[in-house]
N, C-alpha and C positions, 0 to 999 in steps of 0.2 A: 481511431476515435474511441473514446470510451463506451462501452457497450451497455444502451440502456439498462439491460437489466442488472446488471453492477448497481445500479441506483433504486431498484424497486425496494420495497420491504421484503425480510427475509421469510418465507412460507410457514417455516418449524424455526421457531426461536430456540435456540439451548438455555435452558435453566441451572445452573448449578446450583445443589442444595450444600451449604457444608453444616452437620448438625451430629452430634456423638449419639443421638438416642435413636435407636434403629426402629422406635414406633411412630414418629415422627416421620423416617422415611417411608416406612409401608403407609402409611397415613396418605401422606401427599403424593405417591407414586398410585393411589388407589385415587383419592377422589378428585384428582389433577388433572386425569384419563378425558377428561369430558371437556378441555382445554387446548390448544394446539400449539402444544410446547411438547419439546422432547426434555424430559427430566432426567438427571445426572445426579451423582451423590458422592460425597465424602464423609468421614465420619470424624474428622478434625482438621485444625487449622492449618496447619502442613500440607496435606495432603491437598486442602483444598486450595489453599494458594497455587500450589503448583498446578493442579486440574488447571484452573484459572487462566495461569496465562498459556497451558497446552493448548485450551479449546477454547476460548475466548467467548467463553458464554455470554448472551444477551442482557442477561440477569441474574443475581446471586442471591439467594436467602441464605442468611448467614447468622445462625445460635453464639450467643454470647459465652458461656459458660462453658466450654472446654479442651480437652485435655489438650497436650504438645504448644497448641498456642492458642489460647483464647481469640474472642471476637475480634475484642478490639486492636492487639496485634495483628492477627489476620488482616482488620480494614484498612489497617496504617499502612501495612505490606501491599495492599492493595494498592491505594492512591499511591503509595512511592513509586511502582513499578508499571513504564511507560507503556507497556501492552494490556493492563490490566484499569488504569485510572479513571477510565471512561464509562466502565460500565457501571451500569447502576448496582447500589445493594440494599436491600430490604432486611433489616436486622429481624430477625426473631427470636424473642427473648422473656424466661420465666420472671425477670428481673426486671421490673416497672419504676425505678423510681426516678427522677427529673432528671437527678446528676449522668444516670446511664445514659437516658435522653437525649441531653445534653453532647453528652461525650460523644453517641453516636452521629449526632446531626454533625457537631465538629470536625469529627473525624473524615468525614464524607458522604454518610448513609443517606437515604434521601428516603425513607420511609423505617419507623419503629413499627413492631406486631407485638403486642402482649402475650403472651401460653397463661395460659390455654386458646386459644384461637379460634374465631369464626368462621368456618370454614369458607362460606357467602362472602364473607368481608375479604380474605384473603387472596381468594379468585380474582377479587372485582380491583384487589390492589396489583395483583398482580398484570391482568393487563392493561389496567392504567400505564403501571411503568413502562410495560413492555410498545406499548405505541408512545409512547416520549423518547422512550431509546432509539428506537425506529424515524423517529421524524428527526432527534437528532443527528443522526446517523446520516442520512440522507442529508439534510443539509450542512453538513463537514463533508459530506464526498463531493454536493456540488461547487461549495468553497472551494474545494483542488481542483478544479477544470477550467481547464484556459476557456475561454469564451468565445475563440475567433477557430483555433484550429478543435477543439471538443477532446481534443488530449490531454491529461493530465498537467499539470501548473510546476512551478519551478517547488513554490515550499512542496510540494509531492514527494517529488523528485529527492529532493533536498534527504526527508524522512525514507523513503521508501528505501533509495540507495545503503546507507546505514546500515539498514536492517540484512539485506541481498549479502552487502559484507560481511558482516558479523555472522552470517548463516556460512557462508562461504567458508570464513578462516574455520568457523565452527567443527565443520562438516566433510572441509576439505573438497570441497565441490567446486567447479568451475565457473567464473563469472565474467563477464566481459559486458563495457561499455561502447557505445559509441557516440561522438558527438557531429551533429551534420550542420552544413551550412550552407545556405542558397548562395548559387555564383553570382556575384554582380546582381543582388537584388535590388541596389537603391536605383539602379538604371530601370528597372520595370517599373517602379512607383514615379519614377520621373519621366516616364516616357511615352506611361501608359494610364496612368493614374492612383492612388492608392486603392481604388476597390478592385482593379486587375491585379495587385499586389495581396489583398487579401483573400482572393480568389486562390492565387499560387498558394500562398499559407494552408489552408485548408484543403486545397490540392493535396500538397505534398504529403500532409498529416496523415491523409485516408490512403494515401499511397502504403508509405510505412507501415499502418495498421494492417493493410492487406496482407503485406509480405508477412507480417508479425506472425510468431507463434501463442497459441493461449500465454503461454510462459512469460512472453516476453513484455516490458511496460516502454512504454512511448508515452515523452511528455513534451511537452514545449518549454526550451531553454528560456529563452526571451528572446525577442525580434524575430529573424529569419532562424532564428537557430532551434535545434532538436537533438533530446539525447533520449536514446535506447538504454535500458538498462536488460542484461540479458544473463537470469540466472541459468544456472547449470550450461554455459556455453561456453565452448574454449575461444581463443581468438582467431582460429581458423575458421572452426565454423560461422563467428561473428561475421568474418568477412564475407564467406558466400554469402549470407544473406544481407547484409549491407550492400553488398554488390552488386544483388539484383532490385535493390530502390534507385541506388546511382540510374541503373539502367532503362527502370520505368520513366523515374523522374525525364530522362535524357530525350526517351520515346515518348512522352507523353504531347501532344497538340491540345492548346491551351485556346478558348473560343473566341477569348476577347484582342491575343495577338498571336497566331499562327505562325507566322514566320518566325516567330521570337520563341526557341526552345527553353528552358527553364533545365541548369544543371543542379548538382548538389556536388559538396566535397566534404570527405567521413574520414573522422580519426579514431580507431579504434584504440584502448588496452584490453587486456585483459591475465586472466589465470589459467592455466589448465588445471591446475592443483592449486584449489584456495587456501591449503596452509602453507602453502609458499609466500603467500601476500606478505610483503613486506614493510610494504608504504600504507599511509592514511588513505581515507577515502576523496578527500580532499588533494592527495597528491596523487591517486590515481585518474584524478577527471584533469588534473593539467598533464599530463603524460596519454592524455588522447586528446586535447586540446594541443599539442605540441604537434602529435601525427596531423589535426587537421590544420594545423597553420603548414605544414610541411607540404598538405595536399594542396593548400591554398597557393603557395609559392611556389609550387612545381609545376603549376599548369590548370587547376583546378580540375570539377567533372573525374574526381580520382579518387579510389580508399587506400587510406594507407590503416595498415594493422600491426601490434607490436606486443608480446608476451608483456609479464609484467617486470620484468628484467631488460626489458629497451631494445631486445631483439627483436629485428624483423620480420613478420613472420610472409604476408605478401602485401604486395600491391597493385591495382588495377586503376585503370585510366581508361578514358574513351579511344578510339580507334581511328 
């Protein structure tokens, strides 16, 4: 399950300043102390795009006028680039007139500051934005939570995965999926009812969670189904601990039908070396979608595991 504090507000917001005049920065690194923001700085638009999307600051105050790339290139770089769009930026600028205004509200800014500056006023702007960021924030995290098992959601999934890849081929680091599937669940909802069926849902979910690592993300597929997505993991390792939810799940006694155990069957891929990835991310979740139709049709209650080259790497089954 997702870990409430995943969803709290962040304690120490990160601020990025990107601004060329270095009294500007002794300025607000001096009288910003009395604030509960960690402040950061660049001295142009380069530099601070990139800060940007390395540290994914809460809030950006951002000077119009200079060098390598101005404001408003910097703001456009910003809303283009899908780890940086969302944050707010607060332009500050010696340059007052409607059309900058203008351009900046356009472009995405969600607050103009005039220079010379109120210091009172800037404070009092600054964490306005920064609790809008924050409520935002919180309600886009609990938009991605499935409702029934408190695991992350499919669009999650969907985004999160992407990213795991791209770090992966990046970085050449190892990755590995798995996708699970309750054995004969529609015999539970028809035989026991659907709230004993939602029961097993959420069952299962805090199960996975448990075995999980900080590392790893667990979301709800749709229906009975669930996939792990597990950065820095080869597909061996994927397995042992796949293997040990199979096995929970298997042992687990369930209140509302005892006699009735509840299995799972898991198809793993994955990398050991993510610059070998050769497939989409999209043809890597049906190449563990294949191992679990394969665990399905062999007996269910089974992991099957398989590099990202279709080799086998194990397999386990109940006893």
């Amino acid at each position: 399950m997702v870990d409430p504090k995943d969803l709290q507000l962040d304690t120490t917001p990160v601020v990025l300043l990107i601004d060329d005049s270095q009294f500007v920065h002794r300025l607000l690194d001096a009288r910003m102390r009395s604030e509960s923001i960690s402040l950061i700085g660049e001295f142009n638009g380069k530099n601070g795009f990139e800060r940007a999307v390395e540290d994914s600051p809460a809030l950006i105050l951002l000077d119009l006028d200079m060098p390598v790339m101005d404001g408003f290139e910097t703001l456009r770089a910003l809303k283009e680039e899908a780890k940086t769009k969302d944050i707010p930026v607060i332009v500050l600028s010696g340059m007052d007139s409607s059309q900058d205004k203008v351009t900046a509200f356009d472009l995405g800014a969600i607050d103009f500051v005039t220079k010379p500056f109120e210091l009172t006023e800037l404070r009092a702007r600054v964490r306005s934005s920064l609790k809008m960021s924050a409520l935002m924030k919180m309600l886009s995290q609990k938009a991605q939570i499935d409702g029934l098992s408190e695991l992350y959601n499919r669009s999650f999934f969907d985004d999160r995965f992407k990213e795991e890849y791209d770090r992966a081929i990046r970085h050449g680091h190892p990755l590995s999926i798995a996708l699970m599937d309750l054995d004969h669940f529609k015999s539970i909802n028809d035989t026991f009812g659907h709230p004993a069926g939602d029961t097993v849902i959420a069952g299962v979910a805090k199960i996975a969670v448990q075995e999980c690592r900080s590392s790893d993300i667990a979301c709800r597929y749709g229906g009975e189904e669930f996939v792990l997505i597990m950065p820095e993991t080869s597909p061996a390792d994927a397995f042992t601990l796949c293997d040990r939810i199979r096995e929970r799940c298997e042992a687990t006694t369930w209140a509302q039908h005892p006699g009735r155990p509840v299995t799972i069957s898991i198809g793993i891929v994955g990398a050991t070396d993510g610059a070998g990835i050769q497939c989409t991310p999209a043809a890597m979740i049906e190449l563990a979608d294949r191992n679990l139709y394969d665990a399905k049709k062999s007996g269910r209650n089974m992991v099957r595991a398989s590099d990202i080259n279709g080799a086998q790497v194990k397999i386990a089954k109940a006893s």
